[in-house]
PAKOLGU-755742 format. One record per residue (C-alpha): residue number from 1; residue in one letter; x, z, y. Coordinates in nm, 4 decimals. Example, Ala and Ser with C-alpha at 12.3 -4.5 7.8 and 13.67 -1.06 7.14 Angstrom:
2
+-----+---+----------+----------+----------+
:   k : r :        X :        Z :        Y :
+-----+---+----------+----------+----------+
:   1 : A :   1.2300 :   0.7800 :  -0.4500 :
:   2 : S :   1.3670 :   0.7140 :  -0.1060 :
+-----+---+----------+----------+----------+
END
This chain:
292
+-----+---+----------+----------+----------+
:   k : r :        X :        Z :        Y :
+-----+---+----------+----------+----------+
:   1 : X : -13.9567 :  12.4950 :  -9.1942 :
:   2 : X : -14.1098 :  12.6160 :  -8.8485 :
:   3 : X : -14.2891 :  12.2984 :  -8.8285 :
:   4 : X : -14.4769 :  12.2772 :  -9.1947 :
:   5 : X : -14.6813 :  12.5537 :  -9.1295 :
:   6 : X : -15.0441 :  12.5956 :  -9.0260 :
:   7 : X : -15.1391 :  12.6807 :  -8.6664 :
:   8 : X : -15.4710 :  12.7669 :  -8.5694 :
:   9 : X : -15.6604 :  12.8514 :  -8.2829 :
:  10 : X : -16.0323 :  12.9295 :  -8.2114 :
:  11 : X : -16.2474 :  13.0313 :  -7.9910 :
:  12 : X : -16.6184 :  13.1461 :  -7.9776 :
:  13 : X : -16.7632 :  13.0483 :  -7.6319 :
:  14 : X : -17.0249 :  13.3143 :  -7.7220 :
:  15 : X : -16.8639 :  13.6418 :  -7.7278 :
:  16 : X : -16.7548 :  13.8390 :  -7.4478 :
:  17 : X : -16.8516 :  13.6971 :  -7.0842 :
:  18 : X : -16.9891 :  13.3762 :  -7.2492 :
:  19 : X : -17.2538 :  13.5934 :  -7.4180 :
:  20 : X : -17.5690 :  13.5116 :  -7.2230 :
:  21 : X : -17.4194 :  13.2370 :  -7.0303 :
:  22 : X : -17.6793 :  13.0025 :  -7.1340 :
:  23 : X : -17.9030 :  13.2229 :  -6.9464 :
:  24 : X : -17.7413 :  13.2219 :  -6.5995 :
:  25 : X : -17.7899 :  12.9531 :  -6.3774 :
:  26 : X : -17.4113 :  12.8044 :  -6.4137 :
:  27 : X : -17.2525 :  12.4859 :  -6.4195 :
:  28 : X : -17.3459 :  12.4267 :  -6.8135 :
:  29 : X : -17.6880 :  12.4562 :  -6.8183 :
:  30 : X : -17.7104 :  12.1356 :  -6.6802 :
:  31 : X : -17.6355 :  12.0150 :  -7.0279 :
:  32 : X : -17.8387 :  11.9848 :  -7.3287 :
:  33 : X : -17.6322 :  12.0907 :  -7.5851 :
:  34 : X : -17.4665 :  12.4458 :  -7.6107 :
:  35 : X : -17.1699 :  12.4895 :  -7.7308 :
:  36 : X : -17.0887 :  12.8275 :  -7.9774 :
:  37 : X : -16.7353 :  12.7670 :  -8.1042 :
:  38 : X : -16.4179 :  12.5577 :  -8.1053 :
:  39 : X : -16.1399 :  12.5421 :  -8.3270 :
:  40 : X : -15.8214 :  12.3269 :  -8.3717 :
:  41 : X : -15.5934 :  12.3818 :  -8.6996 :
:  42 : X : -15.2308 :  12.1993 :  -8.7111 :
:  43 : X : -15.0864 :  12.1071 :  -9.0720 :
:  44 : X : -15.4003 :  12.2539 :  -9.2484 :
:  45 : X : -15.3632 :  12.2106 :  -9.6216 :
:  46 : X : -15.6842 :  12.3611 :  -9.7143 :
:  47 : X : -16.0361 :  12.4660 :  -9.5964 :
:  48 : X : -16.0794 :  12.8529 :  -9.6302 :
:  49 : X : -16.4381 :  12.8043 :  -9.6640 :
:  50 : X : -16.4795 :  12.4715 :  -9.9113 :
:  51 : X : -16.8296 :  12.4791 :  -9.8495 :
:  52 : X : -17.0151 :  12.5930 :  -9.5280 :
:  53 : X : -17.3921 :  12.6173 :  -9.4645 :
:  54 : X : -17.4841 :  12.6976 :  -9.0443 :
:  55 : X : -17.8352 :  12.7398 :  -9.0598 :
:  56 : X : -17.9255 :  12.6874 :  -8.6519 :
:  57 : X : -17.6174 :  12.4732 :  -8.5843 :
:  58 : X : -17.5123 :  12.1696 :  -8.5752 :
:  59 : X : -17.0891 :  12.1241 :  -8.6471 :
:  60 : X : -16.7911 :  11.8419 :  -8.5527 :
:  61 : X : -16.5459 :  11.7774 :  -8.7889 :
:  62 : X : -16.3024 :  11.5137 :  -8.6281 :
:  63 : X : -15.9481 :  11.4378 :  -8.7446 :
:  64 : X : -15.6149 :  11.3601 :  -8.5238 :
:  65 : X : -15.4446 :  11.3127 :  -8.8809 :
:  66 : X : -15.4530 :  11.3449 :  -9.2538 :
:  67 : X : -15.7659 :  11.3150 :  -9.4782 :
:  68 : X : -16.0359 :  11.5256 :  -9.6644 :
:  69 : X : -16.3425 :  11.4553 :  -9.9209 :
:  70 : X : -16.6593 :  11.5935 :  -9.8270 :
:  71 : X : -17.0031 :  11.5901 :  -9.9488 :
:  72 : X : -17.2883 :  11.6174 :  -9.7065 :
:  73 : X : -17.6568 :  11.6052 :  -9.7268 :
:  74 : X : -17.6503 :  11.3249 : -10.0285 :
:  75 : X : -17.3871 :  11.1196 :  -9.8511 :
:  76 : X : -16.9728 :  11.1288 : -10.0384 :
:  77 : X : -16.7015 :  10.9880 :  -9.8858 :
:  78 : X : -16.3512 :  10.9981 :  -9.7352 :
:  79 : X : -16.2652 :  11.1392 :  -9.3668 :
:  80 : X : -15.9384 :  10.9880 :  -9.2097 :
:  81 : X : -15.7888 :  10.9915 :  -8.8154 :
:  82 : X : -16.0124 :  10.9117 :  -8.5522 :
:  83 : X : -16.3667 :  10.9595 :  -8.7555 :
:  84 : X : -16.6111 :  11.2286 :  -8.7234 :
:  85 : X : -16.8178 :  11.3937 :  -8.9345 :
:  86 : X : -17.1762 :  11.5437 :  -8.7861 :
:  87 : X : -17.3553 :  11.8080 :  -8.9943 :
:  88 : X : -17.6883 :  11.9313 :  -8.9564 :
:  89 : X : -17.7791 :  12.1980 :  -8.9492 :
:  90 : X : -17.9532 :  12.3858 :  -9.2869 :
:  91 : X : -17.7440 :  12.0735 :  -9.4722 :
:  92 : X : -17.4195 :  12.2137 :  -9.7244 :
:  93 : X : -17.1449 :  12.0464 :  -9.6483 :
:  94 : X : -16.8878 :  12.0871 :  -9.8533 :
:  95 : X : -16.4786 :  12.0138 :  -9.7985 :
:  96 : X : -16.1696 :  11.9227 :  -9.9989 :
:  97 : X : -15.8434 :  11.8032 :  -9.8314 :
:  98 : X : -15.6485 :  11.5459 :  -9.9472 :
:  99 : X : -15.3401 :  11.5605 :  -9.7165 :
: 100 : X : -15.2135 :  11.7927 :  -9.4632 :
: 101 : X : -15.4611 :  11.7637 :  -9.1291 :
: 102 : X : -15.4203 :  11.7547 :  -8.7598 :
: 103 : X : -15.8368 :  11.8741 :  -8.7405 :
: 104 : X : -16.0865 :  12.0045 :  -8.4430 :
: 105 : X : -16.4205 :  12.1789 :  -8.5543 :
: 106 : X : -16.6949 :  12.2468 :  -8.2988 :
: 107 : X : -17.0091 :  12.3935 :  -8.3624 :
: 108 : X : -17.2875 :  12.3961 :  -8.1068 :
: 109 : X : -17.6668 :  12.3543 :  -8.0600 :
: 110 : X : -17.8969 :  12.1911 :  -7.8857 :
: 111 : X : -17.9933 :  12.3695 :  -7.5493 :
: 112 : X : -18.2851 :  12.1267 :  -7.3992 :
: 113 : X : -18.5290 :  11.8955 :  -7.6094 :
: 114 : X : -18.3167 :  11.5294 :  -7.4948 :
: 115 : X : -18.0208 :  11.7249 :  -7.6830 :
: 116 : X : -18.2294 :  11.7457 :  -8.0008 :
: 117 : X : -18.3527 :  11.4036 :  -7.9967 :
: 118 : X : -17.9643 :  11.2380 :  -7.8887 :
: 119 : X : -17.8654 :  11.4110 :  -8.2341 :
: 120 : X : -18.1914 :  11.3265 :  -8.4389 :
: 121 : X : -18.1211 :  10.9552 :  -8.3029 :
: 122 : X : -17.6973 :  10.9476 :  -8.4352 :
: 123 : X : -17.7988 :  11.0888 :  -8.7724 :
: 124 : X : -18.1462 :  10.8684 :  -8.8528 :
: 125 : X : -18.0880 :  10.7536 :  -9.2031 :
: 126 : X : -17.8894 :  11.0072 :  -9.3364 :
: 127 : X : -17.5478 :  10.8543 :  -9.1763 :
: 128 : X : -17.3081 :  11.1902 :  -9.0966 :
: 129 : X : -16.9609 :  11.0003 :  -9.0971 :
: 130 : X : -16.8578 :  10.7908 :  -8.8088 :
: 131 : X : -16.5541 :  10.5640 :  -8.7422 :
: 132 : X : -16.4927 :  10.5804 :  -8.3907 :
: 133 : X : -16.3561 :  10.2603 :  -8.2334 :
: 134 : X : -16.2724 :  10.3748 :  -7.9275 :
: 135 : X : -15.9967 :  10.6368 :  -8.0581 :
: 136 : X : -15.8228 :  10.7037 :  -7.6978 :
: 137 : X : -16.1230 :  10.8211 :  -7.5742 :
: 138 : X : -16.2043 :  11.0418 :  -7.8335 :
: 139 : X : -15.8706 :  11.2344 :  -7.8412 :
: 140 : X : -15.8762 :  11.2483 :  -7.4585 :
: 141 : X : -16.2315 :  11.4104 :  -7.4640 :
: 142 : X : -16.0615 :  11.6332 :  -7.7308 :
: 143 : X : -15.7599 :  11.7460 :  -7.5661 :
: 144 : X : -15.8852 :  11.8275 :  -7.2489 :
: 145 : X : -16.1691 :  12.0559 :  -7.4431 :
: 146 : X : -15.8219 :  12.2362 :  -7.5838 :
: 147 : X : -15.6900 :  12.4333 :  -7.2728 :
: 148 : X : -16.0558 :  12.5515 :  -7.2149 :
: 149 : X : -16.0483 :  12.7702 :  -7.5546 :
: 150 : X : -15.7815 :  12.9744 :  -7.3428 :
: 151 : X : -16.0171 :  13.0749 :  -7.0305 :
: 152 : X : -16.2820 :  13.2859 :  -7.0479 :
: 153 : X : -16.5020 :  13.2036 :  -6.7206 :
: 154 : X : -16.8193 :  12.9857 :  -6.6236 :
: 155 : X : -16.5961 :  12.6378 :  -6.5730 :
: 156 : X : -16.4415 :  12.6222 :  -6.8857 :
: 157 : X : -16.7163 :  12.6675 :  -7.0534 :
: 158 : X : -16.8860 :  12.3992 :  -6.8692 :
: 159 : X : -16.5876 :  12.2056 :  -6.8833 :
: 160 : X : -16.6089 :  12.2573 :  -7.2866 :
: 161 : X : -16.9295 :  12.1540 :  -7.3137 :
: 162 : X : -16.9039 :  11.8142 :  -7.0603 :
: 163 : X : -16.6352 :  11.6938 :  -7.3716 :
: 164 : X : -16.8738 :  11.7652 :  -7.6217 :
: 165 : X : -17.1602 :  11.5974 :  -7.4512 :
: 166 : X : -16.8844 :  11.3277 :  -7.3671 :
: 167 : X : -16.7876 :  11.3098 :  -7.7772 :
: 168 : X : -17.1531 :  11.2664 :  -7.8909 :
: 169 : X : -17.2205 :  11.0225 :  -7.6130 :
: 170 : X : -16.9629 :  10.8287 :  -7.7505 :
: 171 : X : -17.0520 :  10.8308 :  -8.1138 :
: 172 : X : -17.4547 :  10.6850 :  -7.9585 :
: 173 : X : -17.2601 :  10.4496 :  -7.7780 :
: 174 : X : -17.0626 :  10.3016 :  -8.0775 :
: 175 : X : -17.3744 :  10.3749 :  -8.3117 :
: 176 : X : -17.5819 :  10.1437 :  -8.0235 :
: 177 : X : -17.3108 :   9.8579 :  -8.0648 :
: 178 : X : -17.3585 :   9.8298 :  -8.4678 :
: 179 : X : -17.6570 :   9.6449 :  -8.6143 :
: 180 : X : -17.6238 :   9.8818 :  -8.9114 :
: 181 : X : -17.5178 :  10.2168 :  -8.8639 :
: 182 : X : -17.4503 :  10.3159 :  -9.2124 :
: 183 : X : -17.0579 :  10.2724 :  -9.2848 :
: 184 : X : -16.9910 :  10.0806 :  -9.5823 :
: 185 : X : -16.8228 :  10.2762 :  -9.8648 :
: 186 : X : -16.3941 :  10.1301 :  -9.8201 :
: 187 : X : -16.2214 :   9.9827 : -10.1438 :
: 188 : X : -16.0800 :  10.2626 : -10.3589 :
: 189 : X : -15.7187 :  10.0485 : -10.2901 :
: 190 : X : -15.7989 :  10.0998 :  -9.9285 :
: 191 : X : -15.8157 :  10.4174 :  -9.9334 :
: 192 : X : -15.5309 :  10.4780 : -10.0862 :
: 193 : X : -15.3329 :  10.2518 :  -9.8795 :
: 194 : X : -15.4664 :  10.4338 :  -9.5989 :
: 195 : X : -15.3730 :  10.8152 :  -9.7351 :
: 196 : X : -15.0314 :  10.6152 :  -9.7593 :
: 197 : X : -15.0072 :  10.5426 :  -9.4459 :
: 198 : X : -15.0610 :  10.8723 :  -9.2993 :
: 199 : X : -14.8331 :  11.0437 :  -9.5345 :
: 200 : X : -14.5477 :  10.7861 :  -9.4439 :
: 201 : X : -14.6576 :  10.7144 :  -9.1085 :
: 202 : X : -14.3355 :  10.9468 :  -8.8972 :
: 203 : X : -14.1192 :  10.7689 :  -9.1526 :
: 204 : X : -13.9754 :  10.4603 :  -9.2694 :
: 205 : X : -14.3275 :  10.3270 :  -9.3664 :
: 206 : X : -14.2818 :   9.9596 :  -9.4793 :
: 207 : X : -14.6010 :   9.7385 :  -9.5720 :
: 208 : X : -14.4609 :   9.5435 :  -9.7780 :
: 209 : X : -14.3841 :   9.8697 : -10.0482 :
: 210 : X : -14.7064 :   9.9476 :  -9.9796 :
: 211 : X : -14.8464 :   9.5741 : -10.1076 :
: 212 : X : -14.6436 :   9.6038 : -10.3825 :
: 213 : X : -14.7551 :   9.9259 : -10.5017 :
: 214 : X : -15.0980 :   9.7847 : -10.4429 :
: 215 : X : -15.0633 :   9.5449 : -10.6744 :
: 216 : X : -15.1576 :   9.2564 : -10.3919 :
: 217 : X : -14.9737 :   9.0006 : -10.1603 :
: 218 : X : -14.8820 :   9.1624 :  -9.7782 :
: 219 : X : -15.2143 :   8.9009 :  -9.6635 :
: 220 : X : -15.4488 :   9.0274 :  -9.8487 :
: 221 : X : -15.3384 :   9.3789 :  -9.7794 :
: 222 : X : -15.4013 :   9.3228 :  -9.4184 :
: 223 : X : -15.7282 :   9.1352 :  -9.4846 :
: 224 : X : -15.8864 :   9.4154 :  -9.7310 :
: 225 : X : -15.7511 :   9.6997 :  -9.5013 :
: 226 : X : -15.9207 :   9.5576 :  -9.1387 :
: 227 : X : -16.2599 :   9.4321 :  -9.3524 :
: 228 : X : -16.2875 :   9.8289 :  -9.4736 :
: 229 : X : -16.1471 :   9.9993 :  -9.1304 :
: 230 : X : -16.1834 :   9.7439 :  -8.8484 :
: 231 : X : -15.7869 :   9.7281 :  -8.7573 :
: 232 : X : -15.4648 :   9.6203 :  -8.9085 :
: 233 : X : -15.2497 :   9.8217 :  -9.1408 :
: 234 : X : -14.9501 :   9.7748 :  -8.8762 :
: 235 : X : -15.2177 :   9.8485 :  -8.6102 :
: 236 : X : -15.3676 :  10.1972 :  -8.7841 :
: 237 : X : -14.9861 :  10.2687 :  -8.8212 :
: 238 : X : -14.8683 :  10.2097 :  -8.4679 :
: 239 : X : -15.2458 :  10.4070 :  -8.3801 :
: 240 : X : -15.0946 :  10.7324 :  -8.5762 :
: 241 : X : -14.7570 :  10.7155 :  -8.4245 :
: 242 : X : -14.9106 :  10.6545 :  -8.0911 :
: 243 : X : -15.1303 :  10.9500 :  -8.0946 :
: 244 : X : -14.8529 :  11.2117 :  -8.2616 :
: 245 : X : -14.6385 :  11.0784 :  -7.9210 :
: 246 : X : -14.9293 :  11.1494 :  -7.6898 :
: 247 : X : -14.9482 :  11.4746 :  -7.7847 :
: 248 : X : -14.5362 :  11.5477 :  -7.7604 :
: 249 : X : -14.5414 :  11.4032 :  -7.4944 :
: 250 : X : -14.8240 :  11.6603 :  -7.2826 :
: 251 : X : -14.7133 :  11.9246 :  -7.5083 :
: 252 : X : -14.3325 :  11.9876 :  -7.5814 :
: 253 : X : -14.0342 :  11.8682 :  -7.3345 :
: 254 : X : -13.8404 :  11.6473 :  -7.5895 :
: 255 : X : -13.6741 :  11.3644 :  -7.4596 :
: 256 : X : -13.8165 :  11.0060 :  -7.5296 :
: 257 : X : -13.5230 :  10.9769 :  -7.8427 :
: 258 : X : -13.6452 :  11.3103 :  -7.9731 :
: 259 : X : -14.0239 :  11.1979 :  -7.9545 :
: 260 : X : -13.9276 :  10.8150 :  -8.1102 :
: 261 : X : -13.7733 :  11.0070 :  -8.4088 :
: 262 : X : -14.0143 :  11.2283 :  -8.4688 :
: 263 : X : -14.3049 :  10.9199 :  -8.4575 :
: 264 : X : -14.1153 :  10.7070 :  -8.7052 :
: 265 : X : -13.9005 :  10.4912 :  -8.4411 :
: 266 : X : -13.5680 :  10.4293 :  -8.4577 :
: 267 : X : -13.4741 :  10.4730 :  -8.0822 :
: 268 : X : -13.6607 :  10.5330 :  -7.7586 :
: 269 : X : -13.6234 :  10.1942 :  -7.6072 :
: 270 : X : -13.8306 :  10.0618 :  -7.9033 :
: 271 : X : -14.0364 :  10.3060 :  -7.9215 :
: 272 : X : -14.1120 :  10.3263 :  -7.4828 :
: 273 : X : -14.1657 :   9.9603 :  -7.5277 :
: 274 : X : -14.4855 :   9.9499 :  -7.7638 :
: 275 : X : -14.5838 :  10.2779 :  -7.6466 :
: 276 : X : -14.6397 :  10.0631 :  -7.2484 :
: 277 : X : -14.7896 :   9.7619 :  -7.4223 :
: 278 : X : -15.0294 :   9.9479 :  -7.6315 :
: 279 : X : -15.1472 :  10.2285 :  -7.3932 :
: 280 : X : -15.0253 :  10.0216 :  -7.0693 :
: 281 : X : -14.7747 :  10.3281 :  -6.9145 :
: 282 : X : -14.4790 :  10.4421 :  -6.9568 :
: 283 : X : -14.4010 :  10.7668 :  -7.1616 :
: 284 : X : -14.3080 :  10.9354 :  -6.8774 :
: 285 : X : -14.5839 :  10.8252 :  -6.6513 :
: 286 : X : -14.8171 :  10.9191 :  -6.9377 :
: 287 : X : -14.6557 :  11.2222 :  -6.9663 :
: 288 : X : -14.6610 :  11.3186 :  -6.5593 :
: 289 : X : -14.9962 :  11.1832 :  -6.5843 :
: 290 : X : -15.1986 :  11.3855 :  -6.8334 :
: 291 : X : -14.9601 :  11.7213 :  -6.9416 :
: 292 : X : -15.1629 :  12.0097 :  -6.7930 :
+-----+---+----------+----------+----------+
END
C-alpha cells in the first residue's frame, strides 16, 4: 500500500538564504529568468488548488506520467507524459486530473528583459501546451533540478535555474522546428487510448485489447495514435516503461528483475535488452552513470 500514496516535495528558492539572492552578484544572475519555487508530487490524484491565478509569475506544469484537463487563457485540452504546460502570468488556469500523476511544477519570473521576450516568443498566439519531442532531455533537465530542492546555497540555486533556462530553451527549440506552433486538438479515441496506455503501461498492456475496445483494426490504431502524438502506441508504451526504469534505476537499489517487473517486463534480460537499444547503455552503466 506504501507505494499508492502521494509524495511530495517543494521547495521555495526564495525563503531563507535565497531571499535576496537575485541581488548578490552570484552564479544565477547570469540568467534571465528567476526561479521562486519547485515542486515534484508522486501518485498525485488531485490538485489541492483546482484553479490557480500567480499574478507576477509565470508557472511549469510538466508530467513524467498520468494525465490532467486544464483550461488556460481560452485554450482546453488534455496534458499527458512528456508535455508541458506554460502559464502566464495574470491568466487562470485551472486543473482536473484524470489519472494518478508523476508531475513537476516550477514557478519563476523573468529576471532580465531577453527572459521576457524568450517567453513572450513560446506563447505568441495563445499556444500554452507543448509536446516535447525530445523527452530524454526534458526529464534529464528535470531530474538533475530535483537534488537541488535539498541544498540551500548559491550553486544550487544556480544550478536550479541553468535546468529551467535549459527546459524553456528546449520548448523555443522544438517551437523553432514546427511551421505551426499551435498543437492540433488529438481524436477523442486517441485520447483515450492514450489514458489507456498509461494506466496499463507497468502491466500486461496488449494493443491489440486496446484496438478492440477501440472499435478499430491494430493499423489504424497505430496510424491515428502517431498522426495525433508523433510516435507509435508500442513506442509511447516502451517511452513510459523506459522512463519509470530510469528513475529506479538512479533512485532505489533493486536488481534489474525487480526493476523489469515493476516496468511491465517479464524478466530482466528482456527488459536490459530494449532498455540498451533504445537509450544505447546498459542498465547498469546508466545507472553508475547518472544516480547522484
Amino acid at each position: 500500500m506504501q507505494k499508492n500514496r502521494e509524495r511530495c516535495t517543494f521547495f521555495h528558492y526564495t525563503s531563507g538564504s535565497f531571499g535576496t539572492m537575485e541581488k548578490k552578484e552570484g552564479l544565477s544572475m547570469h540568467y534571465p529568468v528567476s526561479i521562486r519555487s519547485y515542486g515534484y508530487s508522486i501518485n498525485k490524484r488531485r490538485f489541492v488548488q483546482p484553479q490557480a491565478v500567480l499574478e507576477e509569475d509565470w508557472t511549469l506544469l510538466i508530467l513524467e506520467e498520468g494525465s490532467f484537463r486544464y483550461s488556460l487563457g481560452g485554450q482546453e485540452g488534455e496534458a499527458g507524459p512528456g508535455e508541458v504546460l506554460l502559464g502566464p502570468p495574470g491568466v487562470a488556469l485551472a486543473r482536473e486530473a484524470l489519472t494518478a500523476m508523476n508531475i513537476h511544477y516550477l514557478v519563476f519570473r523573468p529576471s532580465r528583459p531577453e527572459g521576457q521576450t524568450l517567453l513572450e516568443r513560446i506563447t505568441r498566439g495563445g499556444t500554452y501546451r507543448f509536446p516535447v519531442a525530445d523527452r530524454s532531455r526534458l526529464l534529464s533537465s528535470l531530474r538533475l533540478i530535483k537534488p537541488c530542492s535539498d541544498r540551500r546555497e548559491e550553486a544550487a540555486l544556480a544550478a536550479a535555474t541553468h535546468y529551467l533556462y535549459d527546459l524553456l530553451l528546449l520548448i523555443m527549440h522544438e517551437i523553432s522546428e514546427e511551421s505551426d506552433p499551435s498543437p492540433a486538438i488529438p481524436d477523442p479515441r486517441m485520447l483515450t487510448a492514450r489514458r489507456w496506455l498509461e494506466a496499463n503501461a507497468f502491466g500486461e498492456a496488449r494493443l491489440v485489447e486496446l484496438a478492440h475496445d477501440l472499435g478499430i483494426s491494430q493499423v489504424t490504431l497505430t496510424r491515428q495514435f502517431k498522426a495525433a502524438f508523433g510516435t507509435g502506441p508500442k513506442e509511447y508504451l516502451t517511452a513510459l516503461r523506459l522512463e519509470k526504469a530510469k528513475a529506479l534505476l538512479t533512485d532505489t537499489d533493486f536488481t534489474l528483475e525487480h526493476v523489469a517487473s515493476l516496468c511491465g517486463y517479464d524478466n530482466g534480460y528482456y527488459f536490459s535488452r530494449i532498455f540498451e537499444k533504445t537509450v544505447k547503455l546498459r542498465p547498469s552503466v546508466y545507472r553508475r552513470i547518472y544516480r547522484f
